[in-house]
C-alpha positions as CSV (number, residue, x, y, z in Angstrom):
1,X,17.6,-11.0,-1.1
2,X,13.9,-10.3,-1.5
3,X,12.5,-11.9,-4.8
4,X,10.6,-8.5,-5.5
5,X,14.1,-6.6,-5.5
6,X,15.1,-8.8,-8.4
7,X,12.1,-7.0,-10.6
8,X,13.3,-4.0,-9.9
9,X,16.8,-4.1,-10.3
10,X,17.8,-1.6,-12.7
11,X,15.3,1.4,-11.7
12,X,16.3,4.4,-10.5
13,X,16.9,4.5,-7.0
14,X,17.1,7.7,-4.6
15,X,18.4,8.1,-0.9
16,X,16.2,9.9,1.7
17,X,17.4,11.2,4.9
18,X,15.7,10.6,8.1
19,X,12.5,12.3,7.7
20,X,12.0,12.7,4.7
21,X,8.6,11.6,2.9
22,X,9.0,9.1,0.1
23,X,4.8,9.8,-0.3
24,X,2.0,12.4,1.1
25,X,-1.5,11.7,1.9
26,X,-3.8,13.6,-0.9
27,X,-0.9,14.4,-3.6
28,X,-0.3,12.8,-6.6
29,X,1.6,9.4,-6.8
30,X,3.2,8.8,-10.2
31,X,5.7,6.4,-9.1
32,X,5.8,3.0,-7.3
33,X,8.3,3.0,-4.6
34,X,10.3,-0.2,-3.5
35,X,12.5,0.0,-0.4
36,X,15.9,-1.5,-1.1
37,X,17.1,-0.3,2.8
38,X,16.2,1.5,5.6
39,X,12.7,2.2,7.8
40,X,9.7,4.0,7.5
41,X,6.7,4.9,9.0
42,X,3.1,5.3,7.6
43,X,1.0,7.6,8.4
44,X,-2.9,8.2,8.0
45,X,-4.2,11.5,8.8
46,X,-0.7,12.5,10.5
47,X,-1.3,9.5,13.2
48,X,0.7,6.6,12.8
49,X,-0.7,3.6,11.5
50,X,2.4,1.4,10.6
51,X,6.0,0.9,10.8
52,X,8.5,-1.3,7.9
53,X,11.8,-1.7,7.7
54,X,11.7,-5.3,5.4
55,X,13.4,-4.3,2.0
56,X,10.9,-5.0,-0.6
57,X,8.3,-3.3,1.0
58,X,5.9,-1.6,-1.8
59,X,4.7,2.0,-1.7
60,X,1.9,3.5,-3.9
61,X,0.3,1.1,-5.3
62,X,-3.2,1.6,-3.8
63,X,-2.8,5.1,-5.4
64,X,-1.8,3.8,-8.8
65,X,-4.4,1.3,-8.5
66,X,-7.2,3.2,-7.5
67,X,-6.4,5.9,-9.9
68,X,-6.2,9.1,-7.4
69,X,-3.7,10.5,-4.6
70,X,-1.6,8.9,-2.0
71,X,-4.0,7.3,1.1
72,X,-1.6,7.5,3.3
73,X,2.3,9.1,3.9
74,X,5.0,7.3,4.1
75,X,7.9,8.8,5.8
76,X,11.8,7.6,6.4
77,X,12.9,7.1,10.4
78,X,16.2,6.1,9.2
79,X,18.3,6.8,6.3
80,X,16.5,4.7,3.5
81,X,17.3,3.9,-0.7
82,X,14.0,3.5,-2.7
83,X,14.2,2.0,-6.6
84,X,11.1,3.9,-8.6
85,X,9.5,2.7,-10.7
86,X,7.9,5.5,-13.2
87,X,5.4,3.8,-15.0
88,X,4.1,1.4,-12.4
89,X,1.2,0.2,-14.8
90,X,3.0,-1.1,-17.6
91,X,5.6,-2.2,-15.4
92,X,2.8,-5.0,-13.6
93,X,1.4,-5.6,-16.5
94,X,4.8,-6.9,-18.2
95,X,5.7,-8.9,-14.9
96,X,2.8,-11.1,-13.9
97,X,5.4,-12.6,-10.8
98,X,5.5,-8.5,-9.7
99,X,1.7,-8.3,-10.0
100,X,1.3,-11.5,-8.3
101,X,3.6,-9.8,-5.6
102,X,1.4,-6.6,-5.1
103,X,-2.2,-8.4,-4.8
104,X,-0.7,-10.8,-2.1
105,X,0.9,-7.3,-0.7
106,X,-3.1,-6.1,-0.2
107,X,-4.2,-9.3,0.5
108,X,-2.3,-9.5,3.4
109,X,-3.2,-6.4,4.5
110,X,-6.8,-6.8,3.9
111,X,-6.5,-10.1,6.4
112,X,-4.7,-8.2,8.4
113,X,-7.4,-5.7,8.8
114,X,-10.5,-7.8,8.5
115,X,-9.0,-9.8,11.6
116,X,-8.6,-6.9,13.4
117,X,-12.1,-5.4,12.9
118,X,-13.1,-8.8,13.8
119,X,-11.0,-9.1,17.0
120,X,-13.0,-5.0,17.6
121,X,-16.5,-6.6,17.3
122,X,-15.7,-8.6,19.7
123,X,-14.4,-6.9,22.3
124,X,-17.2,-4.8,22.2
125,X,-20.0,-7.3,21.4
126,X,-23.4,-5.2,22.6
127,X,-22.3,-1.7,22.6
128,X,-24.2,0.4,20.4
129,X,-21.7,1.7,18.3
130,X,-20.6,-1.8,16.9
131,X,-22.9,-2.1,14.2
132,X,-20.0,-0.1,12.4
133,X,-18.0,-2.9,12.5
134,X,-20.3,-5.0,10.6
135,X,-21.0,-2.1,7.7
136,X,-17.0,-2.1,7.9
137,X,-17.0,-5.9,7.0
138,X,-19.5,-5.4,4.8
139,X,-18.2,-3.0,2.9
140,X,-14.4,-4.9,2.8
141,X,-16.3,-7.6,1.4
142,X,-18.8,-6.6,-1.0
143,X,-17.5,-3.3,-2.3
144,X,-18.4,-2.3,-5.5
145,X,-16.2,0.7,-7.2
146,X,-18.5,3.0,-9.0
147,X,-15.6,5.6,-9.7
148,X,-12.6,3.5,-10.1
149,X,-10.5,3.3,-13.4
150,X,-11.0,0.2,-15.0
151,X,-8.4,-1.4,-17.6
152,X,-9.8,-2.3,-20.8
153,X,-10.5,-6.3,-21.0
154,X,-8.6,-8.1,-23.5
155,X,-9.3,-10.8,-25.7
């Protein structure tokens, strides 16, 4: 059994049929979603960036995180049970093994990402248009948020 299904054993859970959307792009996301079974695909501007069918798989949390709508859809291929989780916030913050779970969630997909736009600059080494790669990089690296909702520190 995944470790992260332990945290969330408990929550209320809800079955989707095949094609249903657990998440839209650009609504609200007031709920962390953890796959317990099934498959879904993600989607970015209705075109297909990703496909998961490993239980424990985490949806929302760049939403919750970021403090605005869903980035992305998520939608089921298969017949799929979801635990939610309805106030994702306090629900890290009590767990630091289920926050530790989510930042080395993005953190893979950051790698994931950086080593693709690497493999992109590349393959295209000395076309024009690659000096977006390197503001891309730059950017993944260095960002600053201006806008972002920031916890309050603690003592």
């Amino acid at each position: 059994m995944n470790t992260f299904l332990e945290f969330v054993a408990g929550h209320p859970t809800c079955d989707l049929a095949a094609g249903e959307f657990v998440l839209k792009q650009d609504e609200p996301c007031d709920a962390l979603h953890v796959m317990i079974e099934g498959e879904v695909e993600i989607l970015r501007d209705d075109i297909r960036v990703g496909k998961i069918a490993e239980a424990g798989a985490v949806f929302g949390e760049m939403s919750l995180l970021l403090g605005g709508p869903c980035t992305a859809s998520v939608r089921t291929l298969k017949p799929s049970r979801f635990a939610s989780i309805p106030e994702p916030r306090a629900f890290l913050a009590a767990s630091p093994a289920a926050s530790l779970h989510v930042a080395e969630l993005l953190a893979h997909r950051i790698d994931t990402l950086n080593r693709y736009l690497v493999d992109v600059k590349h393959q295209y080494e000395g076309h024009d248009h690659i000096g977006m790669v390197d503001e891309v990089l730059s950017t993944l690296m260095h960002r600053q948020r201006k806008h972002a909702k920031r916890p309050p520190a603690h003592s």
